[in-house]
Each structure stands twice: as C-alpha cells, then as structure tokens.
TORBAVO-995136 format. One line per 2 residues: number of its first residue (from 1); their letters; for each residue x, y, z of N, C-alpha, C. Coordinates in Angstrom, 1 decimal. Example, Ala and Ser with C-alpha at 12.3 -4.5 7.8 and 13.67 -1.06 7.14 Angstrom:
# TORBAVO-995136
1) as) 13.2/-5.7/7.8/12.3/-4.5/7.8/13.2/-3.3/7.8 ~ 12.8/-2.2/7.1/13.7/-1.1/7.1/12.9/0.0/7.9
***
This chain:
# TORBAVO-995136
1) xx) 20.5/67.1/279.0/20.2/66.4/280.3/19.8/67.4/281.4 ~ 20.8/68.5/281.4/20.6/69.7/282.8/19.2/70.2/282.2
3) xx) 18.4/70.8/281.0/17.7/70.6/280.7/16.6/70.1/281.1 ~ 16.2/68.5/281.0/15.4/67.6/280.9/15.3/67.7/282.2
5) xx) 15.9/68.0/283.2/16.0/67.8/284.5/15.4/69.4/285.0 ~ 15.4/70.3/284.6/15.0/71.9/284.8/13.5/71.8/284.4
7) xx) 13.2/71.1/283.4/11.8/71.6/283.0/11.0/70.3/283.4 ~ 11.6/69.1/284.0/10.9/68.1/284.6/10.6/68.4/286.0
9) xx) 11.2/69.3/286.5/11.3/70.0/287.8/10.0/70.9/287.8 ~ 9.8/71.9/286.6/8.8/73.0/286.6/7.7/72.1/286.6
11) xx) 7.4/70.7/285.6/6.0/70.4/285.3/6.4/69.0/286.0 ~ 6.9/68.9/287.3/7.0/67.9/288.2/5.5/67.2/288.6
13) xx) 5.5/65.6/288.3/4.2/64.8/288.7/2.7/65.8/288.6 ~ 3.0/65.3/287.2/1.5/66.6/286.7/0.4/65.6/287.3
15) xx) -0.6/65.9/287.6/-2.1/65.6/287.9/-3.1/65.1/286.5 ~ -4.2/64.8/286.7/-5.3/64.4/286.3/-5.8/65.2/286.2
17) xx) -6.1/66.5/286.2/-7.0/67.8/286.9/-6.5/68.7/285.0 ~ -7.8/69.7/285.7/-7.6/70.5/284.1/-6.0/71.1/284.2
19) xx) -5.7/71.4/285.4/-4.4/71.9/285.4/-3.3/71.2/285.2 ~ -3.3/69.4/285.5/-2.3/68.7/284.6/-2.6/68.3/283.6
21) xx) -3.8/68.3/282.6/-3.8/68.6/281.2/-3.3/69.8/280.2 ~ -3.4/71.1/281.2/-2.7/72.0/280.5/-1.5/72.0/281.0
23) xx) -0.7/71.5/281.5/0.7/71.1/282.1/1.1/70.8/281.0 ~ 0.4/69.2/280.8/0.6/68.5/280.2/1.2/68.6/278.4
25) xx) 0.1/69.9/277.9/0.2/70.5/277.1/1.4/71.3/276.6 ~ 1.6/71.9/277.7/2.9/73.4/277.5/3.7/71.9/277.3
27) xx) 4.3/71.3/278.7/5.2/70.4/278.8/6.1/70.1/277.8 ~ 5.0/69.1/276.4/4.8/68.8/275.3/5.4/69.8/274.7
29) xx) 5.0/70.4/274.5/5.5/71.5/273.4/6.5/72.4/273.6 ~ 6.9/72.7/274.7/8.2/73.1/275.3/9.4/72.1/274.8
31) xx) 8.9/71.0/274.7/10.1/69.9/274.2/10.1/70.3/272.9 ~ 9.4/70.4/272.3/9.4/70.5/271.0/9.8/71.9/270.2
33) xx) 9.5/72.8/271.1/10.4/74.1/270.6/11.1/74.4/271.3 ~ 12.1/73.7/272.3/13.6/73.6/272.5/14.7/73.5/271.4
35) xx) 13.5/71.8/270.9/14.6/71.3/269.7/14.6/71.9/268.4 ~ 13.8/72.6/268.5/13.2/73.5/267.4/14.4/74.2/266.6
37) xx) 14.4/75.2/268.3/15.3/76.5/268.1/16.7/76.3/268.5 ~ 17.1/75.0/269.0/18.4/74.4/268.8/18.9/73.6/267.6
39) xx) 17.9/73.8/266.6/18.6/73.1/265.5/19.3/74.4/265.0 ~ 18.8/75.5/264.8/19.7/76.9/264.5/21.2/76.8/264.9
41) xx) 21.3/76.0/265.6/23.2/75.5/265.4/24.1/74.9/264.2 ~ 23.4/74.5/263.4/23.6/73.8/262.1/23.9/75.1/261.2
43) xx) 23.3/75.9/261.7/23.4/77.1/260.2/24.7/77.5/260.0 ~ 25.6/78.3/260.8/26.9/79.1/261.0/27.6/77.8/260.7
45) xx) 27.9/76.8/261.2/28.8/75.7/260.4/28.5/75.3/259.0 ~ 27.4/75.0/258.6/27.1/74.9/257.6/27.6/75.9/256.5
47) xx) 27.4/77.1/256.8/27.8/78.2/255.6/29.0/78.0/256.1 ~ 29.6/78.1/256.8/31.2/78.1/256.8/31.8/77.3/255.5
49) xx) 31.4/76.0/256.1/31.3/75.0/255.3/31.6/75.1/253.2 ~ 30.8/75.6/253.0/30.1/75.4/252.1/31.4/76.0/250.8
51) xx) 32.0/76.7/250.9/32.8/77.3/250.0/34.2/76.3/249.6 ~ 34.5/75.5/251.2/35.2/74.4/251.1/34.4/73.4/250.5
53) xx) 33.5/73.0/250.8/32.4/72.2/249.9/32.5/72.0/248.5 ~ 32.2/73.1/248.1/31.9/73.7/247.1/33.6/73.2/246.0
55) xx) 34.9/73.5/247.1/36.3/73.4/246.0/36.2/72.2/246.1 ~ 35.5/71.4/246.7/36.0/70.1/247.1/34.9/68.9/246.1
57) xx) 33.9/69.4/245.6/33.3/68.9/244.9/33.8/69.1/243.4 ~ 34.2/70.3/243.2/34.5/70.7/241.8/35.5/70.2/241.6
59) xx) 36.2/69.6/242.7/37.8/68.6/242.5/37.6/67.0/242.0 ~ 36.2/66.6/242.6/36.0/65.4/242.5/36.2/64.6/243.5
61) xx) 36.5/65.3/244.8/36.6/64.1/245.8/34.9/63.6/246.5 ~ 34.3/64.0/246.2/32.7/63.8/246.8/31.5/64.4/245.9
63) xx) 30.2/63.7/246.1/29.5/64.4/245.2/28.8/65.2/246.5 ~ 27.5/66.3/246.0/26.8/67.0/247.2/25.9/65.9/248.0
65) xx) 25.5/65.3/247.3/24.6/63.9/248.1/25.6/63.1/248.8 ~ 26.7/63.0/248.9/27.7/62.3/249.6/27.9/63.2/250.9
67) xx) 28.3/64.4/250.5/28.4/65.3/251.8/27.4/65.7/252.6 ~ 26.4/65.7/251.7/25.3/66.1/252.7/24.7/64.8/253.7
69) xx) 24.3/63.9/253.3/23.8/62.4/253.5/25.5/62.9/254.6 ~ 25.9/62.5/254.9/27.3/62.4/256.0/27.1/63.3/256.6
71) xx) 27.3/64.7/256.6/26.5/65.8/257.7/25.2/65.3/258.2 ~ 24.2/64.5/257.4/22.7/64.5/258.0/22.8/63.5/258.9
73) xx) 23.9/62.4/258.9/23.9/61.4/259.8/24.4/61.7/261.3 ~ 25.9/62.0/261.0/26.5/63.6/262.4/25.4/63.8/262.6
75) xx) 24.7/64.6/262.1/23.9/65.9/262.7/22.9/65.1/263.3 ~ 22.2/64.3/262.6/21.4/63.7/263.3/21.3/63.3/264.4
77) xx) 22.5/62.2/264.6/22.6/61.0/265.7/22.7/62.1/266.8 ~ 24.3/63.1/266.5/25.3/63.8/267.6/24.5/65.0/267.9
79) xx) 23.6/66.0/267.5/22.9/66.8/267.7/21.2/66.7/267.9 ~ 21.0/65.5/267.2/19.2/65.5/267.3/18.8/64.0/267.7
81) xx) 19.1/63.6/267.6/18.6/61.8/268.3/19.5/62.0/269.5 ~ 20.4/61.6/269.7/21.2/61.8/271.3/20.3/62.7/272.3
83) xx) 20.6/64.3/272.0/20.4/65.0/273.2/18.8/64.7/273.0 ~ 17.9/64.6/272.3/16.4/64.4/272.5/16.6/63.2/273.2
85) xx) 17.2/61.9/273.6/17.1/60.8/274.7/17.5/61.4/275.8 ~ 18.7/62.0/275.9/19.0/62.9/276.9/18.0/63.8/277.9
87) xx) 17.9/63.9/276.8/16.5/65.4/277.7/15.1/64.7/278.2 ~ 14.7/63.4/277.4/13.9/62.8/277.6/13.8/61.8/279.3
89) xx) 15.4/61.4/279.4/15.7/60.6/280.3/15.0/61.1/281.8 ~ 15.2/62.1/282.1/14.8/62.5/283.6/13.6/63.6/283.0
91) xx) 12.9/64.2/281.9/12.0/65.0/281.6/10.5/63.8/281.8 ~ 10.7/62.7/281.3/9.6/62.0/281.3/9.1/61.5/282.1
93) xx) 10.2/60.9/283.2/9.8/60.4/284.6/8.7/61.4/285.7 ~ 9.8/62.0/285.6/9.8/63.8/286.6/8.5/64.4/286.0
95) xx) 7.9/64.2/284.9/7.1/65.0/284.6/5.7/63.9/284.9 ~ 5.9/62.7/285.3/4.9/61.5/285.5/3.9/61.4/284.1
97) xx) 4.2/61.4/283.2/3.8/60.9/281.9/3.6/59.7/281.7 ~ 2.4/58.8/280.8/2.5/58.0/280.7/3.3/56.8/280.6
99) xx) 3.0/55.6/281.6/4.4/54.7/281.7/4.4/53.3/280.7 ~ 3.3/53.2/280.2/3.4/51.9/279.7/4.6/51.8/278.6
101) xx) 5.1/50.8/278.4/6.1/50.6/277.6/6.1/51.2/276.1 ~ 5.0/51.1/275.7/4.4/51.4/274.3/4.6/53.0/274.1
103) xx) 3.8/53.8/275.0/3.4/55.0/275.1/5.0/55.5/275.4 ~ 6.0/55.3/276.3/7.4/56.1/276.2/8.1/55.5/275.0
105) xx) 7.8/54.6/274.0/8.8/54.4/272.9/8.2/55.2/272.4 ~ 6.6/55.6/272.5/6.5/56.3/271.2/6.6/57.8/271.7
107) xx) 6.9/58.4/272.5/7.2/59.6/272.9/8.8/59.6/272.4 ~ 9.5/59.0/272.7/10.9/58.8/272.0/11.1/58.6/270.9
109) xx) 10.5/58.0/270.0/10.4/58.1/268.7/10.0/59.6/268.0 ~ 9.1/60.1/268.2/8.3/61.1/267.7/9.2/62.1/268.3
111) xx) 9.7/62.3/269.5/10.6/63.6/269.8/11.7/63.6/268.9 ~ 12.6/62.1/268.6/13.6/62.2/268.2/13.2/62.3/266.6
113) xx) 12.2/62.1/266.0/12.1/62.3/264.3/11.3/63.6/264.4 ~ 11.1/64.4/265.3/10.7/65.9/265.3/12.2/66.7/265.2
115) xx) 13.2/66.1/266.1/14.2/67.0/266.3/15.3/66.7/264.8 ~ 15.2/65.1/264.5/15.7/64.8/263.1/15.1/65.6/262.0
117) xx) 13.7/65.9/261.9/12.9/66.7/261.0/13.4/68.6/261.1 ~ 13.5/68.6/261.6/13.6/70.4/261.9/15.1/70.6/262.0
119) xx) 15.7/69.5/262.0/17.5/69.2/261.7/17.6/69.3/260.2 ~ 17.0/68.6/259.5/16.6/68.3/258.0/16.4/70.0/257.8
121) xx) 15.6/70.5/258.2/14.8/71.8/257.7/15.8/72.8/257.7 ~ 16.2/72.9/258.7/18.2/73.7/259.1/18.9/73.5/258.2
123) xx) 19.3/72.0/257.6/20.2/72.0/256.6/19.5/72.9/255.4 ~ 18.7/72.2/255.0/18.1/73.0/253.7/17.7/74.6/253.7
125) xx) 17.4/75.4/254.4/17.8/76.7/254.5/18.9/77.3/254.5 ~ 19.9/76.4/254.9/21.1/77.2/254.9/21.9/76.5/254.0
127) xx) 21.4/75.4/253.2/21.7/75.0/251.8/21.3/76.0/250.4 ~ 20.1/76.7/251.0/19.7/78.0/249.7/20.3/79.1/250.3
129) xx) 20.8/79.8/251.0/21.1/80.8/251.6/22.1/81.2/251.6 ~ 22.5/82.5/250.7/23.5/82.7/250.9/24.4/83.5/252.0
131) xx) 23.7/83.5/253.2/24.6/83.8/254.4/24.0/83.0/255.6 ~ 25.1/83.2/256.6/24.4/82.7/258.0/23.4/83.4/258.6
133) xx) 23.5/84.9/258.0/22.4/85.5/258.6/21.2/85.7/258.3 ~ 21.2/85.3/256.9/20.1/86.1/256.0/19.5/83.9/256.6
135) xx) 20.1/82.7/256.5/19.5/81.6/257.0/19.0/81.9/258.1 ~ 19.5/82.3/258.9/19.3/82.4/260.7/17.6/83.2/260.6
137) xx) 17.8/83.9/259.9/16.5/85.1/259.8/15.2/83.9/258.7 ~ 15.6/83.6/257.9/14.5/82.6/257.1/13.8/81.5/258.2
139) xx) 15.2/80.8/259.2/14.6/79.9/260.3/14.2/80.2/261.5 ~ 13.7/81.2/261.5/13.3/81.5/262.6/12.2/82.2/262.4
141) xx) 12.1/83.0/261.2/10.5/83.3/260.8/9.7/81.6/260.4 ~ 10.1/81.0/259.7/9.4/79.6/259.3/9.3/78.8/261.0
143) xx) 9.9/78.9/261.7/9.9/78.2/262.9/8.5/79.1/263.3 ~ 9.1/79.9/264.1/7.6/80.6/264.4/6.2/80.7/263.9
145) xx) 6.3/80.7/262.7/4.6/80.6/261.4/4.5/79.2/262.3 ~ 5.3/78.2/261.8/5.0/76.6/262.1/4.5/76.5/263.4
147) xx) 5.0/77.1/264.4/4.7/77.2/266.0/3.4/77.6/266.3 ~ 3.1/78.8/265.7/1.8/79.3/265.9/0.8/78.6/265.4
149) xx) 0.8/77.9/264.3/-0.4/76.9/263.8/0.1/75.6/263.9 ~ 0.5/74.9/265.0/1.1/73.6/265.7/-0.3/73.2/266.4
151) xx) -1.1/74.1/266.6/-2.3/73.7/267.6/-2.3/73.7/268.9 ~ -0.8/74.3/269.7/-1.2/74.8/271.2/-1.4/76.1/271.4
153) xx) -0.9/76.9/270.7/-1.6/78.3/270.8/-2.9/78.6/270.0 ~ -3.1/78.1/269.5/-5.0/78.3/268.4/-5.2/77.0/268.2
155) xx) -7.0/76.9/268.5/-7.5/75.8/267.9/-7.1/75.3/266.4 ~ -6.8/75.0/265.7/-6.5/74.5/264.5/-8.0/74.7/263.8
157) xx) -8.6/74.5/264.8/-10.3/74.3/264.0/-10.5/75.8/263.7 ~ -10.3/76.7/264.3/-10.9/78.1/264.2/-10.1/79.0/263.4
159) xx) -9.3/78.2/262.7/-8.5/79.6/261.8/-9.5/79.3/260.6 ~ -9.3/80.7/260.4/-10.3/80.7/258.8/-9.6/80.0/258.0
161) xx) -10.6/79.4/256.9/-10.4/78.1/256.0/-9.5/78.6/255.0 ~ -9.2/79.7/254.6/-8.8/80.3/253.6/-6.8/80.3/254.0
163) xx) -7.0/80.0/255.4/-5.6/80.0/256.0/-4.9/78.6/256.5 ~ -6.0/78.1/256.8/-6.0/77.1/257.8/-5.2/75.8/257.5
165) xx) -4.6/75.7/255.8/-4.2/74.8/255.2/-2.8/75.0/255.9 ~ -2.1/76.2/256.0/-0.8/76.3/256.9/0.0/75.4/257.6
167) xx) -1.4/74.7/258.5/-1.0/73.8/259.4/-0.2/72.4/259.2 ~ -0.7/71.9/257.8/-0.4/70.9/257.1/1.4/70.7/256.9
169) xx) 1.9/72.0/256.6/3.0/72.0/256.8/3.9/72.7/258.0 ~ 3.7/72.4/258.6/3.4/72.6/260.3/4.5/71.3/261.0
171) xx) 5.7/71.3/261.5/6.6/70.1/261.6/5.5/69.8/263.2 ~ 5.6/71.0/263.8/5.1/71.4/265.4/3.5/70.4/265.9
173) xx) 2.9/70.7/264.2/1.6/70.0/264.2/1.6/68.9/264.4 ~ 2.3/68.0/263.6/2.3/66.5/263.9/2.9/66.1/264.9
175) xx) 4.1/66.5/265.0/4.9/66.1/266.2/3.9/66.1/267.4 ~ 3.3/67.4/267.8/2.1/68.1/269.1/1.0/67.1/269.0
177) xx) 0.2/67.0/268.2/-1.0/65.8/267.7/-0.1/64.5/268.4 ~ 0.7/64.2/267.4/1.2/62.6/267.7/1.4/62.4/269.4
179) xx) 2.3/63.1/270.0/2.2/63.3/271.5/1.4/63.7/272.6 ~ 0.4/64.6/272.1/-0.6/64.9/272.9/-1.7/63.3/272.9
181) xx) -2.0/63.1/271.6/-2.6/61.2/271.5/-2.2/60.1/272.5 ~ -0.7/60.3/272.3/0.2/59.0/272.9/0.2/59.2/274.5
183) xx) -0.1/61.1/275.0/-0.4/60.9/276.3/-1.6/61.0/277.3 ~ -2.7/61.1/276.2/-4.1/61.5/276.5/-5.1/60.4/276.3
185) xx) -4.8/59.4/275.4/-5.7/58.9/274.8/-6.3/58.3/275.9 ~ -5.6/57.4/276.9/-5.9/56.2/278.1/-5.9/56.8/279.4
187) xx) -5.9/58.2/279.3/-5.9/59.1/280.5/-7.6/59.7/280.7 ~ -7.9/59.2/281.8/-9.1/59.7/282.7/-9.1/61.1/283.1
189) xx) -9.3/62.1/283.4/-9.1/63.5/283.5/-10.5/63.7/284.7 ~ -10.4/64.8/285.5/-10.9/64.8/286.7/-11.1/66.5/286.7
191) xx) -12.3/66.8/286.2/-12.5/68.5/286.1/-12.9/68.9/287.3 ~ -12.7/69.9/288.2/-13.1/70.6/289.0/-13.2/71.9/289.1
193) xx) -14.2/72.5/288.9/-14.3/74.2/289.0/-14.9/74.5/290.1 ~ -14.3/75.6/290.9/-14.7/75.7/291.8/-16.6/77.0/291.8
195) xx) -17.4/76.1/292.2/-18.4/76.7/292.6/-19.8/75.6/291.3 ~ -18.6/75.0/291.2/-19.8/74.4/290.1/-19.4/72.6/290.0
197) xx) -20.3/71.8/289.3/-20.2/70.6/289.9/-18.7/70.0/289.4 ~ -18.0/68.7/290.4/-17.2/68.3/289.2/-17.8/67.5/288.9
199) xx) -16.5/67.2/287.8/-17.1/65.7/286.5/-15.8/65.4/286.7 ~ -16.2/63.7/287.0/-14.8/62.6/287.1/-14.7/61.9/286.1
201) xx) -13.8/61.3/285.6/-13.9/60.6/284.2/-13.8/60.3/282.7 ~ -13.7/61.9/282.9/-13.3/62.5/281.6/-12.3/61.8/280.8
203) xx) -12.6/61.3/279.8/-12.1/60.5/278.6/-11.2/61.7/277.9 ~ -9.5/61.3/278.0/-9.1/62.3/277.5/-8.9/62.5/276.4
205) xx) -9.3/61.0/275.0/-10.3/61.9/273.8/-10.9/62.8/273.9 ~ -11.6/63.2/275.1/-12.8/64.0/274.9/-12.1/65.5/275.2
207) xx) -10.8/65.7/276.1/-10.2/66.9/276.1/-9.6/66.9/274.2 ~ -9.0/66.1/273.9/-8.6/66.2/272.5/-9.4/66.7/271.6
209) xx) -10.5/66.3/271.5/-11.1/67.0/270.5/-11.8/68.0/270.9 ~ -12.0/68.9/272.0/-12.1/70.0/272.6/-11.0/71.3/272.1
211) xx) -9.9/70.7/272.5/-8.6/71.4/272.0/-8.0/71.4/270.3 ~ -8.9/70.2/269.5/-8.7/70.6/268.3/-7.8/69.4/267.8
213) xx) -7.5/68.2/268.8/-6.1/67.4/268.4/-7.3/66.0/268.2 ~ -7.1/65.7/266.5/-8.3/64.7/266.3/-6.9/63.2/267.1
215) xx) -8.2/61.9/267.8/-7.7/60.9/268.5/-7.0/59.9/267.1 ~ -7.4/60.0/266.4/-7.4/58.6/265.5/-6.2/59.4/264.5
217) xx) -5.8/60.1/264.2/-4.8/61.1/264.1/-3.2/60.3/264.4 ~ -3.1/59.6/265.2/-1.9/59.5/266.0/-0.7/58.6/265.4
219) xx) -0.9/57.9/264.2/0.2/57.1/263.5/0.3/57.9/262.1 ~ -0.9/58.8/261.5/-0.4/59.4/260.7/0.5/60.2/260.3
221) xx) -0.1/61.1/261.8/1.2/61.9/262.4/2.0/61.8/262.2 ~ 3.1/60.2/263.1/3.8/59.7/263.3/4.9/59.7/261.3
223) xx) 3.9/59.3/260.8/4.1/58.6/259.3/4.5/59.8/258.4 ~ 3.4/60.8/258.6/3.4/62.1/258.5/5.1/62.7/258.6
225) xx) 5.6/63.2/259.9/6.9/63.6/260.4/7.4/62.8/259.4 ~ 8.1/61.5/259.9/9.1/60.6/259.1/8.8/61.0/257.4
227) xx) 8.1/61.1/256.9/8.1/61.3/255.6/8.6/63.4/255.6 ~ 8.0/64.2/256.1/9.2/65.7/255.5/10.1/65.2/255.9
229) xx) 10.8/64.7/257.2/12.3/64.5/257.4/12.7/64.0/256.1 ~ 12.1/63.3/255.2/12.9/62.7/254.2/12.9/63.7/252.9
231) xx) 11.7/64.4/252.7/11.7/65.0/252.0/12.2/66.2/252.2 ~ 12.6/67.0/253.5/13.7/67.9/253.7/15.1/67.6/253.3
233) xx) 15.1/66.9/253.8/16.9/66.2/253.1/16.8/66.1/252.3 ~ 16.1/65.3/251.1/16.3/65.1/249.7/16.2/66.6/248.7
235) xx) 15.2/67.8/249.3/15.7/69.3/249.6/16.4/69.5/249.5 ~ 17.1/69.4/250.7/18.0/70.4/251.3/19.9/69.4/250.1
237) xx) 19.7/68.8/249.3/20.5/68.3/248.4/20.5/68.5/247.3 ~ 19.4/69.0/247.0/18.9/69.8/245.5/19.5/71.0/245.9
239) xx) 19.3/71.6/246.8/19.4/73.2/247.4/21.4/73.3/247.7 ~ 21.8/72.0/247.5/23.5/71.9/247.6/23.5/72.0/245.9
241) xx) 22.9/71.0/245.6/23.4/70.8/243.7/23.2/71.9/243.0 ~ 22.2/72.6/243.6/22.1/73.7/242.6/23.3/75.2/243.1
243) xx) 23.6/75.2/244.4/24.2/76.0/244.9/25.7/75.8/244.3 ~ 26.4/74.4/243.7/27.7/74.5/243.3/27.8/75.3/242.0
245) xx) 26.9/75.0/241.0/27.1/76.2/240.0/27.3/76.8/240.4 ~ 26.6/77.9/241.2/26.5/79.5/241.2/28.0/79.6/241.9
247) xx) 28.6/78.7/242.9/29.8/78.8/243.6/31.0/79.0/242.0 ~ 30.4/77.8/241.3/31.4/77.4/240.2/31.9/79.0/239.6
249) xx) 30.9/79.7/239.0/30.6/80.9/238.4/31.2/81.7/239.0 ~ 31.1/82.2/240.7/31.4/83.0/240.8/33.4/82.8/241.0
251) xx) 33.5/81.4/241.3/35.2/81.6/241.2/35.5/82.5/240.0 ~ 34.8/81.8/239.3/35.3/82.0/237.3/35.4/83.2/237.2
253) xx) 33.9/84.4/237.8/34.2/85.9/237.9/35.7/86.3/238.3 ~ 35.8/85.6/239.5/36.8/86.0/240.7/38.3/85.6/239.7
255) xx) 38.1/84.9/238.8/39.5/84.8/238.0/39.8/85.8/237.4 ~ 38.6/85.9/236.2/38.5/86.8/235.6/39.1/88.1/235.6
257) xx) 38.5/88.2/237.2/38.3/89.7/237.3/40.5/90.0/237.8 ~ 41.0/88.7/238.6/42.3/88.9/238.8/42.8/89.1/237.6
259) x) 43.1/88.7/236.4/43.6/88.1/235.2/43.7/89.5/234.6
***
C-alpha cells in the first residue's frame, strides 16, 4: 500500500503528451518488477522448509503435490494477489490511468496473474535448488534475462532473430504487452516537440507499434501469463517429486555412515 502510494506520487496524473506515454511505460513496468523481485521471499522459507518436507512425506502424512498446491495457495492469495490489490489501490488512481470499468479489472487481473506467475517461478527454483543461495542467485539472473527482453528496455523487433525467441519466455513480456494494450489502446496521445510541428491525435496503437507492443496481442497475453503460472507450478512439483529421492538417499548415507 505505502508503496502504491510512493510511486503513484512519482508518476502522479500522467498526461497525454510523449512524456505521459513514457510515464506511462516506466510506471507499468515498475509494477511489474517490484513484484518480480519480491517474490524472492519465497526462497529462504522454502528451503528451510524442505528437509521437514521431505521427513514428512517419507512418513506418509502428505504427498509433494499436496504440499506444494497448499504453499501455492498461501503464497499466492497472502503474498501475490493481496499485496498486488494493495499496491494497485492508490497506484492506479494517483497515477490517472485508464478509468473505464473494463480496463482497471483488467489491470488487476494481469498484475495479480503476473505476480501469481513469477510466485509460481520462485517456488520451482527453489524446488530444484539445493540452497537458498545458489536459488536466490538462479532467480535473479532468470529475472533479469526476462526483464531485459520484456520490451521496455529494447524494441523486441530489433534483437537479432537468432536471439529474439527469448522473449517468448519472458513472464515481463506478456504481462508489459497485456498492460501497455489495456492502457493505450483508447488513448489519444498529443506529440509536441519543441521547434517543430505538433501532431494531436495520435492513436495510441500507433505509439504501440512504434515501441514494438503489437495492439491485437492483448488477450493472448492475458491467456498466455495464466497458462506458465500453471505450468510453473505443475514444475515446480516435479522439481519437489524428484527432490524427495535424493533427500531419501542422502538420510540412508547419513545412517550409514552413523552405524
């Protein structure tokens, strides 16, 4: 909330003007790698976790898809759907963003299955990982690759083809497309440079595909997110199943080696 209220302050009643389109832009994306790099709270519990996990499965009280599906729900609701309404609450007003009813469900939808998506991604790295640190270090290099080909720092169009596929798995990309759509598409834009003519009118398709974010794009996106979130988790539960052997084994060493 103190949050949503700090950075609705910075990009306070953005404009029409090229300067509230690139407002408009950071803005966007600032949300999005807030929640990014706050899902990195999930790792250090999680490995804590996991060794109790681990006796507690081999006992029979839970399978790993039982425990994990129950952390993803917690984690979800109490860490990534809540505080993304939260942050949204006074960030969307403050920031004068689109008001129609349609366009703020779907800014709230898409923040909160971005922040549920990259929640998903946390578990599952630090479901293969055998430390909090060596996780911490995997998510945060994969965060950043994903950041940098999201499409607000580089055209998407201009990376060479041989790279360019990157973006596809890109959580930043869909999420950034889906929201830049939902707040550009019905927005008139008003260019002014100084010493040269303006132009009123500007169809903010027309900044979209300028910047590389195709218009017709905007539900697949949407469709896009919601489907890795699911396929992170169904991940990140392979990445538990397979992790109890190796737990199993190493007690057995650890007997062993007492005995």
């Amino acid at each position: 909330l103190l949050m949503g209220i700090f950075v609705g302050a910075i990009f306070f009643q953005v404009g029409a003007d090229i300067s509230g389109a690139q407002n408009r832009a950071g803005g966007l994306f600032f949300a999005l790698a807030f929640f990014a790099f706050t899902s990195l709270s999930t790792v250090d519990l999680f490995v804590a976790e996991r060794k109790m996990v681990a006796r507690e499965v081999r006992g029979g009280y839970y399978s790993p898809a039982s425990y994990l599906l129950a952390k993803a729900v917690l984690d979800g609701l109490l860490l990534r759907a809540v505080p993304a309404l939260l942050y949204a609450a006074p960030f969307y007003p403050m920031m004068g963003l689109a008001s129609g009813g349609a366009q703020v469900g779907l800014f709230l939808a898409t923040l909160t299955a971005f922040a549920l998506a990259v929640g998903a991604l946390s578990l599952l790295v630090s479901a293969a990982s055998a430390s909090a640190g060596r996780a911490s270090l995997v998510m945060n290099v994969v965060l950043l690759l994903s950041l940098l080909v999201g499409g607000f720092f580089v055209n998407v169009a201009s990376i060479p083809g041989w790279i360019r596929w990157l973006h596809y798995l890109s959580l930043f990309y869909y999420a950034y497309s889906a929201l830049m759509i939902n707040e550009l598409s019905d927005l008139l834009l008003n260019f002014v440079l100084q010493g040269y003519a303006a132009v009123s009118g500007v169809r903010g398709t027309t900044f979209l595909a300028i910047i590389g974010v195709q218009p017709d794009t905007l539900w697949r996106s949407v469709v896009v997110l919601d489907c890795l979130w699911a396929a992170l988790l169904a991940l990140a539960v392979l990445a538990l199943y397979l992790g109890i052997p190796r737990a199993r084994a190493r007690a057995a060493l650890r007997a062993e080696d007492v005995a």
